[in-house]
C-alpha positions in Angstrom: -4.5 15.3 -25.2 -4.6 11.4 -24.6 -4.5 10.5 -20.9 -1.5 9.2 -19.3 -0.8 5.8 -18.2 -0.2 5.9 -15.0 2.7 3.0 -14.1 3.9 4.4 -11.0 2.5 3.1 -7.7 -0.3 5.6 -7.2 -2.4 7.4 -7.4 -3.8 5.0 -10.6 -5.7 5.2 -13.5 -9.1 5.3 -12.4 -12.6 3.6 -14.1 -15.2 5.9 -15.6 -17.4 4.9 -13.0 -14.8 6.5 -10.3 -14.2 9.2 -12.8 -18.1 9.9 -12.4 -18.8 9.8 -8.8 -16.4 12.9 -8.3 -19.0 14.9 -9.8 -22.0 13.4 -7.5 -22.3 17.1 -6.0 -22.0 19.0 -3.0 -22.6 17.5 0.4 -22.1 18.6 3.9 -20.1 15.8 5.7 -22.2 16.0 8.9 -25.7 15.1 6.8 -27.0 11.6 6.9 -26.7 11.2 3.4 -22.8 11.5 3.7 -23.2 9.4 6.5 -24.9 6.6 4.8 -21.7 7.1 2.3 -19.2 6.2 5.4 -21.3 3.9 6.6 -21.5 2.0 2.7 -17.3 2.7 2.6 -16.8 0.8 6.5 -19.0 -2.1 5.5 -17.5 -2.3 2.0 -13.9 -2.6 3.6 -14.6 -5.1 6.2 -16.1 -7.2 3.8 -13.5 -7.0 1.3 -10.4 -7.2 4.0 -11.8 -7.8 7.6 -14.6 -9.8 8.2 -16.7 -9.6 11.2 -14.0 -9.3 13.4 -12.8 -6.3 12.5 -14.0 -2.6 11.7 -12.9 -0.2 9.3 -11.8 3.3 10.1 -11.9 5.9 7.4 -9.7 8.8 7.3 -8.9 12.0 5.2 -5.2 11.8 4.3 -2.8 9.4 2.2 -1.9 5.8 3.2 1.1 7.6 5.7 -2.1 9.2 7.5 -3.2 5.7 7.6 0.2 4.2 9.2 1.0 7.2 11.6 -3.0 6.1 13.2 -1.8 2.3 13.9 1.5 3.5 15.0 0.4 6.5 17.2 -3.0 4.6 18.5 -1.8 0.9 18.3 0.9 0.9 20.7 1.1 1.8 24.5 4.1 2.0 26.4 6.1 -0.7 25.6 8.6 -1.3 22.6 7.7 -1.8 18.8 9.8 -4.3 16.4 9.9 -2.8 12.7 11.2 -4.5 10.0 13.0 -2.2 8.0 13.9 -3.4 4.8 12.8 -0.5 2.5 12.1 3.3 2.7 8.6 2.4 3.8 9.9 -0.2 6.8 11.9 3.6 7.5 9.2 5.9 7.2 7.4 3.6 10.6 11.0 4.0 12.5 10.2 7.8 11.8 6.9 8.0 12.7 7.5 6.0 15.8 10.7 8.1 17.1 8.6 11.2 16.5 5.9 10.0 18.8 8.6 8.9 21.3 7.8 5.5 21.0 10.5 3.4 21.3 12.0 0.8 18.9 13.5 -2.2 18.5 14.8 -2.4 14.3 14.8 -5.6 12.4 17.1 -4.6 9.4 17.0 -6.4 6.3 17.9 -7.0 2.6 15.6 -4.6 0.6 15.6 -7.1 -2.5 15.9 -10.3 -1.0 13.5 -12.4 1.2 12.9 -11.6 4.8 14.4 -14.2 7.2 12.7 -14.5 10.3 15.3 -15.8 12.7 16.5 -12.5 13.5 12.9 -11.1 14.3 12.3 -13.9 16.5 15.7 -13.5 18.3 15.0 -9.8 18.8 11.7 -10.5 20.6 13.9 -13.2 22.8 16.4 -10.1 23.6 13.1 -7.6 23.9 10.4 -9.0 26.1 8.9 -5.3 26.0 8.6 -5.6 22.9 4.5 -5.0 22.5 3.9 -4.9 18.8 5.8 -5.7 15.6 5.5 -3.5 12.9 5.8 -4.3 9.1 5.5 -3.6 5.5 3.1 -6.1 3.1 4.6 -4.7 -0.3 7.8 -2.7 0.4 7.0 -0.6 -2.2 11.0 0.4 -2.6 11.6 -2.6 -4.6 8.3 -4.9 -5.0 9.9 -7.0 -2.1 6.5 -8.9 -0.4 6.8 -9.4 3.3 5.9 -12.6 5.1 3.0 -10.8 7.0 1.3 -14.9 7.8 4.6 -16.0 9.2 5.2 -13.1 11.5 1.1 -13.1 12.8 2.2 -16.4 13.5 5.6 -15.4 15.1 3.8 -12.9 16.9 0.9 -14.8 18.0 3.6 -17.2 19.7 4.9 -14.5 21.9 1.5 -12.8 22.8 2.7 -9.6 20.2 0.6 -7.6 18.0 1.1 -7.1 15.0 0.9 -4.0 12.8 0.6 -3.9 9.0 1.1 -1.0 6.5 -0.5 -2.7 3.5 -1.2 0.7 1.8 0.6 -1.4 -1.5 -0.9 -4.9 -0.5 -4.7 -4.6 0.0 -6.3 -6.1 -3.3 -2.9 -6.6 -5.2 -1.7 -9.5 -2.8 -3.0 -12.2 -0.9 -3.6 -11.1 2.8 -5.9 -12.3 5.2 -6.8 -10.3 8.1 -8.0 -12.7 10.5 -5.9 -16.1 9.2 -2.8 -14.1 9.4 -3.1 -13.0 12.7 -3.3 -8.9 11.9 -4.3 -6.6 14.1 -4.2 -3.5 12.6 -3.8 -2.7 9.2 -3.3 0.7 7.3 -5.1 0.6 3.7 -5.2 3.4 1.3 -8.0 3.9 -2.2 -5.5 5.5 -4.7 -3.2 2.3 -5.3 -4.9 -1.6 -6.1 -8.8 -0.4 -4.6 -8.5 1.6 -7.9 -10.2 5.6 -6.8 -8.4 8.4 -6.6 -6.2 10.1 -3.6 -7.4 11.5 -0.4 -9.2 8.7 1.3 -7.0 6.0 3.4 -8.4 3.5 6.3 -7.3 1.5 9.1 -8.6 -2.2 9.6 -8.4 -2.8 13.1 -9.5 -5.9 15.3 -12.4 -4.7 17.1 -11.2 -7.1 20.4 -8.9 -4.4 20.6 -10.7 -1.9 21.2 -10.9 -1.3 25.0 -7.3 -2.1 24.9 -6.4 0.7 22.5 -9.1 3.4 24.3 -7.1 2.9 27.3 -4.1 4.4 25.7 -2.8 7.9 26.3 -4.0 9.2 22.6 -0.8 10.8 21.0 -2.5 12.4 18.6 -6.0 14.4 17.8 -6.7 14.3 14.3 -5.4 10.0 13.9 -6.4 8.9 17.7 -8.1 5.7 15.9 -11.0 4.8 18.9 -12.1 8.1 18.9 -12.6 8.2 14.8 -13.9 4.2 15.2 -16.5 5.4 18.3 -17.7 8.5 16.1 -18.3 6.3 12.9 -19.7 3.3 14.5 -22.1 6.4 15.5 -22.9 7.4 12.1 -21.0 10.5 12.5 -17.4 12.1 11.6 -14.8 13.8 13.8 -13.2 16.2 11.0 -14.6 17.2 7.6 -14.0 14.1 5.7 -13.0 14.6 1.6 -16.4 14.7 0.4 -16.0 13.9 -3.5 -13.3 12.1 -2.7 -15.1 9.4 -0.3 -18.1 9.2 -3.0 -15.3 8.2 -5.8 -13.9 5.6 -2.8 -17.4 3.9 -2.6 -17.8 3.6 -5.8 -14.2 1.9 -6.3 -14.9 -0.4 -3.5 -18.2 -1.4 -5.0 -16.4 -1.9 -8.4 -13.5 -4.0 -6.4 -16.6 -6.3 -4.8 -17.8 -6.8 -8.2 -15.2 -7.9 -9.5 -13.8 -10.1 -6.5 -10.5 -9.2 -4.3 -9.2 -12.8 -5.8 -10.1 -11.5 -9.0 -8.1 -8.6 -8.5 -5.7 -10.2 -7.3 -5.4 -12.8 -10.2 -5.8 -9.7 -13.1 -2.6 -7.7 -11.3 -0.7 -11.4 -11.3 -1.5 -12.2 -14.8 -0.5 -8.5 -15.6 3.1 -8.6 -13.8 3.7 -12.2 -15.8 3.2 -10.3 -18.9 4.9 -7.4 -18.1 8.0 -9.3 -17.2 7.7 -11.5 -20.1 8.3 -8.3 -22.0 11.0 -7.3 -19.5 12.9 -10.5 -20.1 12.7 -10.4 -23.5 14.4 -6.4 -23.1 16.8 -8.2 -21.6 16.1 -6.2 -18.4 17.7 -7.3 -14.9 14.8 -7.9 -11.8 15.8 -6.3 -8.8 13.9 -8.8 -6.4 14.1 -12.8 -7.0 10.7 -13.6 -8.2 9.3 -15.7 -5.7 9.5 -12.4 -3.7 7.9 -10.0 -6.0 4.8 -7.8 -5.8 1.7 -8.9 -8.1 1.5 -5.0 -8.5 5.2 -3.5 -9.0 8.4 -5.0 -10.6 11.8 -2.9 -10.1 14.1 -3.3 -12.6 18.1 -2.0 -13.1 18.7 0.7 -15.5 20.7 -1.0 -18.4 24.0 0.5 -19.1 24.2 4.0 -20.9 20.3 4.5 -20.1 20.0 7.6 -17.6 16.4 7.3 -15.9 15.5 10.9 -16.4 15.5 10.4 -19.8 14.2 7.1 -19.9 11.3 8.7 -17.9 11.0 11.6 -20.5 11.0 9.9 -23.1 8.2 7.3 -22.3 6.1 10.5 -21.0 6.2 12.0 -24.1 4.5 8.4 -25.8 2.3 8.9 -23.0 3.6 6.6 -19.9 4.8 7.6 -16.7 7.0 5.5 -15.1 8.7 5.9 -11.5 12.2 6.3 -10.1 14.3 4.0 -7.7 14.1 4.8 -4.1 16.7 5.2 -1.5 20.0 3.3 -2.1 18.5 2.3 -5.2 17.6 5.4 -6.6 20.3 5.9 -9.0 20.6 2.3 -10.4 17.0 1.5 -10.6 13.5 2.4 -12.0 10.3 0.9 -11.0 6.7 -0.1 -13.4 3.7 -1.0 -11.4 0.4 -2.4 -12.8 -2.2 -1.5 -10.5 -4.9 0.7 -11.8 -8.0 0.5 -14.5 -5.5 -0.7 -17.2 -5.6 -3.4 -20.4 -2.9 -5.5 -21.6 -3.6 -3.2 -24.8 -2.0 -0.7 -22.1 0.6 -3.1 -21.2 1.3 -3.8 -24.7 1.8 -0.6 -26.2 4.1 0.5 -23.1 7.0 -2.1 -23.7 6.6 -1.1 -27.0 7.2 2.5 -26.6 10.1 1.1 -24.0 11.7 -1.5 -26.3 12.0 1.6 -28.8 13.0 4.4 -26.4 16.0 1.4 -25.3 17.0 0.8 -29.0 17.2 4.5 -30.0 19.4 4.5 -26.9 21.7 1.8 -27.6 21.9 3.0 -31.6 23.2 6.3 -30.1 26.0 5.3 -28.0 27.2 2.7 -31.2 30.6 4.6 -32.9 
């Protein structure tokens, strides 16, 4: 059977060389040679995303795990600003209310630009506020986020500021330090390229004595507890072995190949993509100077019902992914992050152009 493209926003295809370190054997996670794998995954991270002011924290879980850690750990008493303007802008309103934390919500658009005058007049109304919250990619819709212009909103009225970039890191241009982050959730299944179980936290190490004077909230995603026990070459909890070996190896593929690189191969991947969308005559969800390098939503034309759209291109081999939320039913979504060619690319709006035709030749009298 021919492996599936994977266009939906993780997990992603994966390189051989990923493919291959899954089978690098049986370790105990408490063994220095495991240890030494951490310790390779941490200084991978921070030189990819951090720099030297920052440390990496890696956890066994999905990029959630990764957000519910700078939300439980990142915050102390006071009140955290979300901008919610997708299902992941939600899913940190959740995660907050179920730790009791309390929140002030930014709401906006989910497909057009973020305007900042409302965030800045809520921190005017707020002055508890301690921390803004927000999503890089909004996944929802392939809406980007202005994270520079809010670390530099933030850094105006002493906040912090938390990033989920579980969608962002290596598929969109973020800068840890120049943008004023101070802790950022990461995950390896979406543009790192390995394979699901293995997310991180970035997290500004001046921080530190701030964030260990916190009442933890949680056990297993207390983030200076996991940061003090890795800086000491050792683990909290059993850590995805395989899992972490295939990470490594991703990251080591992702410094080979440059995060700009990266970041330029998923741009010039989304241009072509939608160059074959226009030409479909398919509708954009988001205005394109807002759009992901790593996702395009698009509306489902007339007559076309998305579970057979999805069906259809699974059975040429493509999987594809629904709309979320109050877009689910009008909406589908392609992303472009993974090991994949523009052969790849190619052969998908093909099968697409064909499955739309078909479509539209059946509905004709």
């Amino acid at each position: 059977m021919r492996p599936l493209i994977l266009l939906n926003p993780g997990p992603v295809n994966v390189s051989p060389g990923v493919r291959a370190a899954l089978q690098a054997g049986d370790a105990c996670h408490r063994e220095p040679e495991f240890a030494a794998v951490i310790a390779s995954i941490r200084r991978r991270l921070a030189s990819c995303f951090g720099g030297p002011a920052f440390g990496a924290v890696a956890l066994t879980g999905s990029g959630t795990a990764a957000v519910e850690a700078i939300v439980s750990s990142g915050i102390g008493e006071g009140r955290l600003l979300v901008i919610n303007n997708g299902v992941y802008g939600q899913r940190i309103i959740d995660i907050a209310t179920i730790y009791r934390i309390p929140v002030v919500e930014v709401r906006s658009s989910w497909t057009e630009p973020l305007a900042l005058s409302p965030v800045e007049a809520a921190l005017r109304a707020h002055s508890d506020v301690e921390a803004i919250a927000v999503v890089h990619h909004e996944t929802t819709a392939g809406l980007l986020n202005p994270v520079a212009a809010l670390g530099a909103l933030a850094r105006r009225h002493g906040k912090r500021l938390l990033v989920d970039s579980v969608s962002g890191l290596a598929g969109d241009d973020i800068d840890l330090e120049r943008d004023g982050v101070d802790l950022c959730a990461g995950t390896a299944n979406k543009c790192i390229q390995g394979v699901a179980g293995i997310s991180f936290v970035m997290l500004r190490r001046a921080l530190l004595p701030t964030l260990s004077a916190y009442r933890p909230r949680s056990l297993y995603l207390h983030l200076p507890a996991h940061f003090a026990a890795q800086e000491n070459g050792t683990l909290l909890f059993t850590m995805a072995v395989q899992t972490a070996y295939a990470c490594d190896q991703a990251l080591a593929e992702l410094e080979g190949e440059t995060v700009a690189g990266r970041i330029a191969r998923y741009r010039g991947a989304a241009q072509f993509l939608r160059a074959g969308f226009a030409v479909l005559g398919l509708e954009f969800v988001v205005p394109g100077g807002s759009r992901s390098n790593s996702l395009t939503a698009l509306r489902l034309p007339p007559g076309v019902d998305y579970a057979a759209l999805h069906r259809g291109l699974k059975e040429r081999g493509f999987v594809i992914y629904a709309g979320q939320g109050a877009l689910q039913s009008a909406t589908f979504r392609v992303a472009n992050m993974g090991h994949l060619t523009t052969a790849d690319f190619a052969a998908f709006l093909e099968a697409l152009g064909d499955i739309m035709r078909h479509t539209t030749d059946a509905e004709q009298p």
